[in-house]
C-alpha positions in Angstrom: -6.6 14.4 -18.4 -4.3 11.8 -20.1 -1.2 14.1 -18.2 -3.4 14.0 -14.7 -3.7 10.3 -15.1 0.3 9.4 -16.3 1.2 11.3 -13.4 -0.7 9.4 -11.4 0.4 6.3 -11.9 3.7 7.4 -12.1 3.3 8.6 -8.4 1.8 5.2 -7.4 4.0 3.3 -8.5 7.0 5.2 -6.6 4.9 4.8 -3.7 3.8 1.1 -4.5 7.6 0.3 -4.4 7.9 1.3 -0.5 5.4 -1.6 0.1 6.6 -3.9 2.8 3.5 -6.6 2.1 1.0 -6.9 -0.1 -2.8 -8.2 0.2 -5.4 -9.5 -2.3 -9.2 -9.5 -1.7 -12.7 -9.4 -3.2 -15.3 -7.0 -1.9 -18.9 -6.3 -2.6 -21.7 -4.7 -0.8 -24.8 -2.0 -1.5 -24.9 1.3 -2.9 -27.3 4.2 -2.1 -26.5 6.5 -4.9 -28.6 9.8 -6.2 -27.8 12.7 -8.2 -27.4 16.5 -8.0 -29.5 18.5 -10.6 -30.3 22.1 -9.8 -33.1 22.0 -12.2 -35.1 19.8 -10.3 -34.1 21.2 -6.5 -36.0 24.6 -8.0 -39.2 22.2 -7.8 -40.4 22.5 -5.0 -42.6 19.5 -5.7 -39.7 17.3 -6.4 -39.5 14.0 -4.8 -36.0 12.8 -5.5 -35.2 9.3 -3.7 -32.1 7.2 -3.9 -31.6 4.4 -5.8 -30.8 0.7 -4.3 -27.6 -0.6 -6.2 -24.9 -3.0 -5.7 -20.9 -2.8 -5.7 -18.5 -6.2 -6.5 -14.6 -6.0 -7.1 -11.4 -6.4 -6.3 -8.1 -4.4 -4.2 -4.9 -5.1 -3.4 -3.9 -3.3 0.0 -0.3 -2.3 0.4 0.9 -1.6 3.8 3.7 1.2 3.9 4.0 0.7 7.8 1.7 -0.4 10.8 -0.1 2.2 10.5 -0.5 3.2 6.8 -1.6 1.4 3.6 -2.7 2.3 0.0 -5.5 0.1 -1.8 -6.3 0.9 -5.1 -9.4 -1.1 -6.5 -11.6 -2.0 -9.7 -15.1 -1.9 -9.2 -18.3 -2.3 -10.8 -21.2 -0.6 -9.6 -24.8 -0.6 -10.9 -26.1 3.4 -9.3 -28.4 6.4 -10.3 -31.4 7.7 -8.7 -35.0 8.5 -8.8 -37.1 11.2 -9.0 -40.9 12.1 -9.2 -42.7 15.6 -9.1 -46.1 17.3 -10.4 -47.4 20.1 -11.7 -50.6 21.3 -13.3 -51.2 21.7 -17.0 -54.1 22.7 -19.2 -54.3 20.6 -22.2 -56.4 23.6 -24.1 -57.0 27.1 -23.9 -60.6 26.6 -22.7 -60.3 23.4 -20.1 -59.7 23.2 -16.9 -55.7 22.8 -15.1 -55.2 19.3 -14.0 -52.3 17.9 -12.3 -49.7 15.5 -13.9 -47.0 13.3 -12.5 -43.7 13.0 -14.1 -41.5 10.8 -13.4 -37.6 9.3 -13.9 -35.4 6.5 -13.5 -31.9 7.0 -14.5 -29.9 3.8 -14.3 -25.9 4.1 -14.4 -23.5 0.9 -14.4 -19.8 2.1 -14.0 -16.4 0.3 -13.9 -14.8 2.5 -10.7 -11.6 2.9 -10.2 -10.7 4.3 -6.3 -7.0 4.6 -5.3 -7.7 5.1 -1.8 -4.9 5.8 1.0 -5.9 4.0 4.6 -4.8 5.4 8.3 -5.0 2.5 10.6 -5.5 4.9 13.7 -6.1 2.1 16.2 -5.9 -1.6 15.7 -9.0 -2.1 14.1 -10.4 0.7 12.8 -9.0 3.0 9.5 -10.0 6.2 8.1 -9.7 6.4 3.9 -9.4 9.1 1.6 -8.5 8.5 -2.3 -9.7 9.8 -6.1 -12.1 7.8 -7.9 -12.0 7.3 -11.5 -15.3 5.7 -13.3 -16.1 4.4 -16.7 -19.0 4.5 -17.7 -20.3 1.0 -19.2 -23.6 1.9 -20.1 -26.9 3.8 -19.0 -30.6 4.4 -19.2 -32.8 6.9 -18.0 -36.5 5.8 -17.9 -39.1 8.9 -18.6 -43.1 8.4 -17.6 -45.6 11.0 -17.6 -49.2 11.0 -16.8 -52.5 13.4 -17.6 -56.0 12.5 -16.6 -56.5 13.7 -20.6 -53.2 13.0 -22.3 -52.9 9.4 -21.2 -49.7 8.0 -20.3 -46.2 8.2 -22.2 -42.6 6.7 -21.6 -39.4 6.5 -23.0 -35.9 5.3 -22.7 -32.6 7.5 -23.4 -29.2 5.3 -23.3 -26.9 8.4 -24.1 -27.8 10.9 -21.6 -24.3 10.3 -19.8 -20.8 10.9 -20.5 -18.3 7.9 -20.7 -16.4 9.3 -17.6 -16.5 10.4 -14.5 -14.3 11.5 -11.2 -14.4 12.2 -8.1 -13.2 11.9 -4.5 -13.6 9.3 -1.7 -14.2 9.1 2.0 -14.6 6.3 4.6 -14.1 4.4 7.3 -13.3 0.2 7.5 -13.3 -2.0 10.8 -11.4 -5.2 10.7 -13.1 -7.8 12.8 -9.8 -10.6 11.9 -6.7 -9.7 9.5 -9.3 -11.8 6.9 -12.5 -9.4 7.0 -14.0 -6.0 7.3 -16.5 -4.0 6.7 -16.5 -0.8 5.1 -18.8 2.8 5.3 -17.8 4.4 1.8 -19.3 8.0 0.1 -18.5 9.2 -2.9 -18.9 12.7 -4.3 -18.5 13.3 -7.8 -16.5 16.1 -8.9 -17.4 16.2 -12.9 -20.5 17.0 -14.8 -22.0 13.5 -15.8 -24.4 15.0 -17.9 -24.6 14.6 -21.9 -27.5 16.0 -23.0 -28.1 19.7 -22.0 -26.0 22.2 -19.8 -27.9 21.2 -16.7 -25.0 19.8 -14.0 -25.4 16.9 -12.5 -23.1 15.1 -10.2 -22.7 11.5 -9.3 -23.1 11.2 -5.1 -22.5 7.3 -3.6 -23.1 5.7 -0.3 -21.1 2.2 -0.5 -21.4 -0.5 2.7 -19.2 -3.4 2.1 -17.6 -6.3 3.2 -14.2 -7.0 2.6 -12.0 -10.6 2.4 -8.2 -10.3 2.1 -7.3 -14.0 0.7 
């Protein structure tokens, strides 16, 4: 990892140097963000939702020509997901099954950092593509579960995720002035988030932003 990320840089700054102007900006927008787990697709009963998050940074753009720029960026971005299924359980040998309702809320607040490269393929619109490395800041996943008999029971796990995470980048940006766009951004994580047991699960992002270049 450490030789993946020094050659990294080390390309992007090589690159950097061919710059022929450089651009500062802010950026911040909404996420939709959920999770793969391949436990819970095997329920069929599963209802897994996305989770309503938020993005807010800063990029520098770096045009190589008319037509090509890189823009890496530092992020932070609350994300995570939802999900809720149920089952039946019998509390006891001798009484009857009755359904219960689990359900979880896993909240995730990263600090991302996307190097993306942008094609300007017509005056106002570009196409990205770049890696993504994220940080993880902290976490909490929320557990409640509910029985007509047992009652009601929650609990909160802060350590269920690892401290990083990668992955890849696609989008698309249109550029109303030379100040402001507005940017369609996914996100597919590439490494297994998950701390706790040898269940995979992979981070997956949709970003909508709006840029200002200062």
């Amino acid at each position: 990892m450490k030789k993946i990320i020094f050659t990294s840089l080390l390309t992007l700054t090589c690159v950097l140097s061919l710059a022929q102007e450089t651009k500062f900006g802010i950026k911040g927008g909404l996420n939709l963000s959920n999770q793969t787990d391949n436990v819970m697709k095997s329920i069929t009963s599963t209802n897994n939702s996305m989770m309503l998050g938020y993005n807010l940074g800063t990029f520098l753009e770096f045009n190589l020509s008319s037509k090509l720029a890189i823009q890496p960026e530092i992020l932070f971005s609350y994300q995570g997901n939802k999900y809720t299924f149920n089952d039946v359980i019998r509390p006891s040998f001798d009484s009857p099954d009755e359904y219960f309702t689990y359900q979880v809320s896993n909240e995730l607040y990263y600090i991302n950092i996307p190097v993306m490269i942008k094609y300007y393929f017509i005056k106002k619109v570009s196409l990205e593509f770049g890696p993504q490395l994220g940080v993880l800041l902290g976490s909490k996943s929320n557990f409640s579960f509910s029985t007509p008999s047992l009652g009601n029971y929650s609990n909160t796990d802060k350590h269920s995720y690892k401290s990083i995470d990668y992955g890849i980048n696609l989008g698309a940006s249109y550029h109303f002035t030379k100040y402001i766009s507005t940017e369609l951004r996914y996100n597919f994580g590439l490494y297994n988030v998950n701390n706790k047991t040898s269940n995979e699960i992979k981070n997956r992002v949709i970003s909508i932003s709006i840029n200002y270049k200062l």
